[in-house]
SELUM-780716 format. One line per 3 residues: for each residue x, y, z of C-alpha. Coordinates in nm, 3 decimals, m for minus. Layout:
N
X,Y,Z  ...
end
This chain:
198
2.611,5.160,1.635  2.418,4.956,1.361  2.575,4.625,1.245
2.674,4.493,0.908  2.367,4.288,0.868  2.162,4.567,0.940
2.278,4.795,0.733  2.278,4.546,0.457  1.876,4.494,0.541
1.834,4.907,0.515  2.027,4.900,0.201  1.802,4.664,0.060
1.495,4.856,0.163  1.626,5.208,0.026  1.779,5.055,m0.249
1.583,4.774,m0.436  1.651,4.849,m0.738  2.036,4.718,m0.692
1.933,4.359,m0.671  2.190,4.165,m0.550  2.321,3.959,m0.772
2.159,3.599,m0.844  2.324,3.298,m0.669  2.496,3.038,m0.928
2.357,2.701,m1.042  2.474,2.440,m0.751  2.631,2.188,m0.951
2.522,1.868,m0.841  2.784,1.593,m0.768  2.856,1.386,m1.043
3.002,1.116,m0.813  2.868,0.729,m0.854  2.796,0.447,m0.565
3.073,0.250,m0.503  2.840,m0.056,m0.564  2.492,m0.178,m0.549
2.509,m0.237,m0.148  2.559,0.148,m0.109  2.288,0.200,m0.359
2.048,0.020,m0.155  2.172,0.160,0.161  2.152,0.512,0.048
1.768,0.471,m0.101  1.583,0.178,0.083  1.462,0.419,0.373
1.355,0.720,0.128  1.188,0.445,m0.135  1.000,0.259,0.159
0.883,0.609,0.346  0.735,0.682,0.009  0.534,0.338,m0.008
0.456,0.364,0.317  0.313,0.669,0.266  0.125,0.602,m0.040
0.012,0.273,0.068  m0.081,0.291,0.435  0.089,m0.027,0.566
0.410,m0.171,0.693  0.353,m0.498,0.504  0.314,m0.385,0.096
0.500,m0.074,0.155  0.781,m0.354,0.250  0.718,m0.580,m0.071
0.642,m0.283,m0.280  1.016,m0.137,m0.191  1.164,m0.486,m0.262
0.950,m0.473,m0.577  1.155,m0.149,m0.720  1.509,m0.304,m0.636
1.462,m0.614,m0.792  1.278,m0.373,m1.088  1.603,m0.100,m1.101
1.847,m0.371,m1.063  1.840,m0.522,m1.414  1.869,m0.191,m1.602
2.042,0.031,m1.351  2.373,0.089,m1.409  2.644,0.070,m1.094
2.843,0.366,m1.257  2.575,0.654,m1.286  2.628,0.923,m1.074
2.370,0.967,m0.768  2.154,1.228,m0.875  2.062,0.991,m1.178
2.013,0.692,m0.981  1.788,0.810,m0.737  1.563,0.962,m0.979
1.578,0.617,m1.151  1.449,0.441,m0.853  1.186,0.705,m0.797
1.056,0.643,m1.175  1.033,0.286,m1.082  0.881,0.350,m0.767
0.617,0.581,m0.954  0.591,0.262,m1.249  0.560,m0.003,m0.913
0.334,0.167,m0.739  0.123,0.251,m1.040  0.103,m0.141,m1.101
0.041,m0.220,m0.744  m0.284,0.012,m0.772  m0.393,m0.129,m1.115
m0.423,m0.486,m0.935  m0.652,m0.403,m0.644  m0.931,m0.280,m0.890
m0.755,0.094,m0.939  m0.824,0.219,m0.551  m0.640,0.247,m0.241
m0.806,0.017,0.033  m0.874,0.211,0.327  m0.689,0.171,0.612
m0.805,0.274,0.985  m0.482,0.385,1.195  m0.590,0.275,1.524
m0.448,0.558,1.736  m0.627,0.861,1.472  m0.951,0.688,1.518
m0.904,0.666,1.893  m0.966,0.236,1.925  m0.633,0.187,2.074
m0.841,0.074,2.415  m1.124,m0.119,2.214  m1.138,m0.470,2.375
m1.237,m0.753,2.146  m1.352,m1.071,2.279  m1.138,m1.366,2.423
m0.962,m1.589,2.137  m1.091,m1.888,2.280  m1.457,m1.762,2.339
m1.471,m1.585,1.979  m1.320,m1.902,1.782  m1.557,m2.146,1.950
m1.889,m1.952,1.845  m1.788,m1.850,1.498  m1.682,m2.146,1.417
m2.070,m2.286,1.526  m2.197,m2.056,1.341  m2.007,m2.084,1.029
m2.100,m2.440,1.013  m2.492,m2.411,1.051  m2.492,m2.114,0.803
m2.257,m2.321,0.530  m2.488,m2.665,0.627  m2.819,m2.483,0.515
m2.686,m2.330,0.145  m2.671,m2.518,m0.153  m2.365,m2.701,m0.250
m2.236,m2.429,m0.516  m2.312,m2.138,m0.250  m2.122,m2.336,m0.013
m1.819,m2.415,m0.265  m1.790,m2.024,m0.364  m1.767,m1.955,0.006
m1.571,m2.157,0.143  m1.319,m2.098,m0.158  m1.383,m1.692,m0.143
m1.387,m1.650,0.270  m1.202,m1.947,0.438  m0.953,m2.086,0.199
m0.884,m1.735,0.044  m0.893,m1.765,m0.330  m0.919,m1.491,m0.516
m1.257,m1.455,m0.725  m1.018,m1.548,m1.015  m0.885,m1.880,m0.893
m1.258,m1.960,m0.704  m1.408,m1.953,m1.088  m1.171,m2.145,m1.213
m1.191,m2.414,m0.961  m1.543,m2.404,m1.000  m1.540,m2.423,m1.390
m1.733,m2.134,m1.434  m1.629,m1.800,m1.552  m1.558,m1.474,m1.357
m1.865,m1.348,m1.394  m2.072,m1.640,m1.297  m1.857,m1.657,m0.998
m1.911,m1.281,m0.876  m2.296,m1.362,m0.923  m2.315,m1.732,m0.749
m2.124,m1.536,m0.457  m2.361,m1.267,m0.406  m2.589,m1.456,m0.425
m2.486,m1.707,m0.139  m2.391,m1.383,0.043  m2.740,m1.300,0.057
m2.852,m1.641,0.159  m2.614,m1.692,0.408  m2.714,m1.347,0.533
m3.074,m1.450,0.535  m2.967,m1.767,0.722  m2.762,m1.635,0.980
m3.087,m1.360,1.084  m3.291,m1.659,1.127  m3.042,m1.794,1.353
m3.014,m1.501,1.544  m3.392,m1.482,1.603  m3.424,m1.873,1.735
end
């Protein structure tokens, strides 16, 4: 005794040319969010997984999200059905995402996951023991460079500026900037070898 399903699967094999008949077009809901809190309940998790994904970390996947809420919000519309605003957000997520990548010089910084690259029982040094030394040695490299070497550095590397902001407080332009701090690089580099060797 053969079953239905079977006999449906040798039908299909003796017969192909009776093709069965092709499915209808699912009709997508045209129902709307009930208000922007659903909106952002429904999408936060897919729109974050997918800067997370194309960003590497917790921390601008995070803003990058908040980015295409506050983005959507203005022109969004409460009352369009689902279907149209999630492919809103993902066009703003695309447009977001594009601009994120445009301000860090047009390429993704690499990011090492820990647990792929098998460092998850790497031991750095003490805090206490690491500070102390660096903080030596910062010093006696930063004492023996020239005053503008020293300002670009200490602008660039310990208070954080961007190259941007460092030429501007400087007074010099971006370009003199990005050449006064390689150059200090490399003097501070050549420093710090001679302090090794002593």
């Amino acid at each position: 005794m053969t079953s239905p399903r079977s006999e449906a699967r040798q039908a299909r094999l003796v017969a192909p040319e009776r093709a069965a008949a092709p499915e209808a077009p699912r009709v997508l809901s045209s129902a709307a969010y009930p208000g922007w809190e659903a909106i952002y309940a429904d999408n936060v998790e897919r729109i974050y997984r997918l800067m997370y994904a194309k960003v590497g970390n917790r921390h601008d996947a995070e803003d990058l999200t908040s980015q295409v809420f506050l983005t959507a919000f203005g022109p969004l519309r409460a009352t369009a059905s689902v279907g149209e605003v999630r492919a809103y957000l993902l066009a703003t997520a695309r447009t977001v995402l594009a601009t994120h990548w445009r301000s860090t010089l047009g390429h993704q910084v690499t990011v090492i996951d820990v647990d792929e690259a098998g460092l998850e029982d790497f031991s750095a040094p003490a805090q206490e023991e690491r500070t102390g030394r660096t903080d030596e040695r910062i010093g006696a490299i930063l004492a023996g460079l020239p005053d503008r070497h020293r300002a670009i550095l200490t602008l660039r590397f310990l208070r954080g500026y961007s190259i941007k902001a460092a030429a501007a407080e400087l007074g010099v332009s971006v370009a003199n900037a990005k050449v006064l701090q390689h150059r200090a690089l490399r003097r501070a580099a050549g420093l710090d070898k001679e302090g090794e060797a002593s």
